[in-house]
C-alpha positions as CSV (number, residue, x, y, z in Angstrom):
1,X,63.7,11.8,-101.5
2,X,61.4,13.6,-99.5
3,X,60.2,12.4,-96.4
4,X,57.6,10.3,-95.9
5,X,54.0,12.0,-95.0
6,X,53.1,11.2,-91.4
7,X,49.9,8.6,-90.6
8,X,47.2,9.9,-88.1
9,X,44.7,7.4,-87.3
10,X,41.3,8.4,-86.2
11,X,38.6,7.3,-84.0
12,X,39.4,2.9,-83.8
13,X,41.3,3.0,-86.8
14,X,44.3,2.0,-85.1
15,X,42.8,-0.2,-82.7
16,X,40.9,-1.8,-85.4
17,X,44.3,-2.5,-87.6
18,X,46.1,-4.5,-84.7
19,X,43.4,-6.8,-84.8
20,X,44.0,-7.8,-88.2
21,X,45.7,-11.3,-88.9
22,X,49.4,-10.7,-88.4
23,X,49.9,-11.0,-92.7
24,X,47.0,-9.1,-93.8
25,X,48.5,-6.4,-91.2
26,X,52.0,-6.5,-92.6
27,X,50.2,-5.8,-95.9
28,X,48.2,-2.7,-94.7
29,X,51.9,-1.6,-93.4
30,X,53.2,-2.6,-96.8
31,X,50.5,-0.2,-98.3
32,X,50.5,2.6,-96.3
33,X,54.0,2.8,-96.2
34,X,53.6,3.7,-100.3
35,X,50.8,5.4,-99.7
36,X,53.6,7.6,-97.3
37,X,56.3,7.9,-99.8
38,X,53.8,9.5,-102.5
39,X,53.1,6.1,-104.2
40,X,49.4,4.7,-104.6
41,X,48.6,1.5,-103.3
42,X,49.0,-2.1,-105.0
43,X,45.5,-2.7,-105.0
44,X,42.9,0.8,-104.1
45,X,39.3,2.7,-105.3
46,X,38.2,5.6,-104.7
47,X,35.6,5.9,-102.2
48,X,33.7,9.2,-103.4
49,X,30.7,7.9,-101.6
50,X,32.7,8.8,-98.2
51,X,34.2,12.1,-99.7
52,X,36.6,13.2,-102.4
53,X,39.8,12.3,-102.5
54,X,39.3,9.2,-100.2
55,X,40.6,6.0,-101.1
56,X,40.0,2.2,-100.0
57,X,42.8,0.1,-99.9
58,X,42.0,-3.6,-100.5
59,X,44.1,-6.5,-99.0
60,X,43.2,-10.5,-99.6
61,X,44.6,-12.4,-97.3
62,X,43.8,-16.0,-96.5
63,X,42.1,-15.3,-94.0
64,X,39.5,-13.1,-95.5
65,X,39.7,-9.6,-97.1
66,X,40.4,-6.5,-95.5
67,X,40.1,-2.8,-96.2
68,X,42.0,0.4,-95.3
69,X,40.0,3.8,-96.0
70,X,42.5,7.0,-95.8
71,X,42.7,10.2,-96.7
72,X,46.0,11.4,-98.0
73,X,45.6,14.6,-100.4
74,X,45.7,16.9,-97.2
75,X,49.2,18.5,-96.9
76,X,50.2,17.6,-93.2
77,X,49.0,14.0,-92.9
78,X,48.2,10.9,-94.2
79,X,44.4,10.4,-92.2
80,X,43.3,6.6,-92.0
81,X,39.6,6.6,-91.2
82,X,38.6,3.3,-90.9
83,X,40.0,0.1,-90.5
84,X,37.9,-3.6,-90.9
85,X,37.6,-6.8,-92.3
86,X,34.9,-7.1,-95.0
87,X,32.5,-9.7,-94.0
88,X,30.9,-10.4,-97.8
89,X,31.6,-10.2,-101.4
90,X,28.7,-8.0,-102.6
91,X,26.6,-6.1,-100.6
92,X,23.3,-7.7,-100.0
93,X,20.5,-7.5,-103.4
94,X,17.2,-7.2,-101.7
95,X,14.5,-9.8,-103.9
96,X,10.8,-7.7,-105.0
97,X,8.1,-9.4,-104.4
98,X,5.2,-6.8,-104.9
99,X,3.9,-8.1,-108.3
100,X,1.7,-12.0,-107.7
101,X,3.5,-14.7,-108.7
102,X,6.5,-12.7,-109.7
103,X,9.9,-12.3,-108.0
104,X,12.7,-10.2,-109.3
105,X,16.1,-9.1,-108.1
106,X,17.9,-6.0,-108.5
């Protein structure tokens, strides 16, 4: 087996993983340490919106759901970018009100 592709953390990623509940941070471990051995996540989606070839990884803990975004198709390193615990389910819909009387989401 080869060994495992290194993690660099950037900008507050680190910092913002230790402030993760102590489970939901064993499970980002859990991941990451696949994501190091070649493997893909348990639970990940691509995140093309940030840039190709980076991936979320998604963790539900009970204390609330947490995300991972990395980069690992780079050769030298494994690069997580971000860190954070997602505060909603969906992003916000915002409600039209430009026609009288009429009010329609998107």
């Amino acid at each position: 087996m080869a060994d495992p592709k290194p993690i660099e953390f950037r900008g507050r990623s680190l910092d913002d993983l230790r402030v993760f509940p102590p489970s939901a941070r064993r499970e980002a471990d859990h991941q990451l340490d696949q994501v190091q051995n070649g493997e893909d996540p348990d639970d990940w989606k691509p995140m093309n919106s940030v840039g190709q070839g980076v991936r979320e990884i998604r963790i539900r803990d009970a204390a609330g759901a947490f995300r991972v975004i990395y980069i690992a198709k780079l050769a030298d390193a494994i690069y997580v970018l971000h860190c954070f615990q997602k505060k909603t389910e969906k992003p916000a819909r915002p409600t039209w009100t430009w026609l009288p009387n009429v009010t329609a989401t998107c």
